[in-house]
N, C-alpha and C positions, 0 to 999 in steps of 0.2 A: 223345308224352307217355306217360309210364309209367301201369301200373294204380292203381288206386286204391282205396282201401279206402273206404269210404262208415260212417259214423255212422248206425246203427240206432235207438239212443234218442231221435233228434228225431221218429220219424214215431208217429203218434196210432193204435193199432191197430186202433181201429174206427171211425176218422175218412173220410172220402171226400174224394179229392185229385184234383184238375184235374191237366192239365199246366203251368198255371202255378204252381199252389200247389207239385207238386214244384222246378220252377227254385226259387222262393223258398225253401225249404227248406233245399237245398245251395247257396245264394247264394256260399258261399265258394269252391267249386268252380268258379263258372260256366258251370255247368248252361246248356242250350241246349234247346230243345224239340224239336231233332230229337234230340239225346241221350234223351229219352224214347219220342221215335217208334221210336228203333230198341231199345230195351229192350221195346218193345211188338214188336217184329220180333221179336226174343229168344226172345220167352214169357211177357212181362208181361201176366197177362191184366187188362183192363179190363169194366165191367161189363155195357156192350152198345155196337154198333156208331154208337150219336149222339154227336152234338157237345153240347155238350162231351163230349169223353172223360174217365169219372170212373173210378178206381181206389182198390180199396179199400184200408184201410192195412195189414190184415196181407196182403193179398197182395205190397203195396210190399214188405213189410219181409221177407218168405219171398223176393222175390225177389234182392233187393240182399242179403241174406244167403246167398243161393246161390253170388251172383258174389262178394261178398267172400273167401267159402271159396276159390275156383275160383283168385282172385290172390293168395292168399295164398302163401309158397314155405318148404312143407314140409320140415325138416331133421333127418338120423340123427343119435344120438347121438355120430359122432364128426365131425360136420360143424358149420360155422359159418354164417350167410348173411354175406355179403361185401358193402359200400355202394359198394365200387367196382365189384365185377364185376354187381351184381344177381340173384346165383347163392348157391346152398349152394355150398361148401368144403371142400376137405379142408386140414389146419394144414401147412404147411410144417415140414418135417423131424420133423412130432409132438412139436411144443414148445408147452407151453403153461403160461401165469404163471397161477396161483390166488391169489384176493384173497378172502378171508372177509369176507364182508357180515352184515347183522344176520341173516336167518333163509335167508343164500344163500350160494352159490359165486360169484364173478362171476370169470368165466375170461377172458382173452385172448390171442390164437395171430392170427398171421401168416399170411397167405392165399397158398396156394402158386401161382396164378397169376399176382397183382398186385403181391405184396409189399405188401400194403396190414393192416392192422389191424381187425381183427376180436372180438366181442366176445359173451357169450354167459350168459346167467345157467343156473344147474346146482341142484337141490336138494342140504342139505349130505346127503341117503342118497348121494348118487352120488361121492361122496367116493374111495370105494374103487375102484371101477370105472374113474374117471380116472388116478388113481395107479397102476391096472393098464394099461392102454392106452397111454395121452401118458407122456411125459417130460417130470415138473416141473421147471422152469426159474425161477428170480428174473428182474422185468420187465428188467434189466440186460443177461439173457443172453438174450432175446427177440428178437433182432436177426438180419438178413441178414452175409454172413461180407465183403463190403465196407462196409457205412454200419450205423447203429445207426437203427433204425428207432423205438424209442418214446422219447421223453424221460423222463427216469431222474433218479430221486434224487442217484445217484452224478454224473450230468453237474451238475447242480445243487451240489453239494458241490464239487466241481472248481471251480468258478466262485467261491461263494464262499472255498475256500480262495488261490484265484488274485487275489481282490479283498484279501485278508486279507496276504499275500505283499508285494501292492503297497502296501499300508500301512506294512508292517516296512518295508519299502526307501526309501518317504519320510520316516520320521521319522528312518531310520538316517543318509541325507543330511544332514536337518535338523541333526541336532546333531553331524556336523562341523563 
């Protein structure tokens, strides 16, 4: 099972939590109470050696915020993280489509290990810095040099102009 990132905003920060109260907590996760024995192997400290084990809640929240940082996977500005590799990226061939969002960049470039699609929000300052580096490309010409890897406007138009075609040709029949 891959890392996981944990929600900080459920835990009470100066609340005191069992180990079941934590399972309950990430219910969605399926939290297991050895999942919390071994966070107490980790470094989660608890507040003394009895049963119940009680933990306090910013110490919960100091420490699952330690490990969130720890799984998080850091990327340079000329890097992407990839969903198929599980890795930062570098773009294939240094192409990459810019789509202007409301107060963003939202980039997408081709991941040169998987050929998989990749995707990346940018502030619009960094505008120039892209345009210096990557080679901007329309999502059209975003493609691997055998198959077209993103679906495109232009395939969409082909189609309908291809549906449009076969209409002239049935009515052209009809009224012989």
């Amino acid at each position: 099972m891959g890392k996981r990132i944990y929600p900080l905003n459920k835990i009470k920060y100066w609340y005191c939590y069992d180990i079941n109260d934590i399972c309950d907590l990430y219910q969605e996760f399926d939290l297991s109470d050895r999942t919390i024995f071994s966070w107490i192997r980790k470094g989660l400290s608890k507040i003394d050696d009895k049963r119940p084990f009680l933990i306090r809640g910013y110490d919960l929240k100091n420490f699952l915020g330690n490990m969130n940082k720890s799984n998080k996977c850091q990327t340079k500005f000329d890097q992407m993280f990839c969903m198929s590799c599980k890795d930062a990226r570098n773009f294939y061939q240094n192409q990459i489509a810019i789509e202007m969002k409301n107060n963003f960049l939202s980039v997408k470039a081709i991941c040169r290990t998987c050929k998989g699609v990749m995707n990346k929000s940018y502030k619009l300052d960094d505008f120039g810095d892209l345009k210096r580096k990557f080679n901007m490309v329309e999502k059209l010409q975003l493609s691997d040099c055998k198959t077209l890897l993103l679906k495109t406007d232009l395939q969409i138009q082909e189609k309908i102009n291809l549906k449009q075609l076969n209409l002239i040709d049935l009515i052209d029949e009809k009224e012989k």
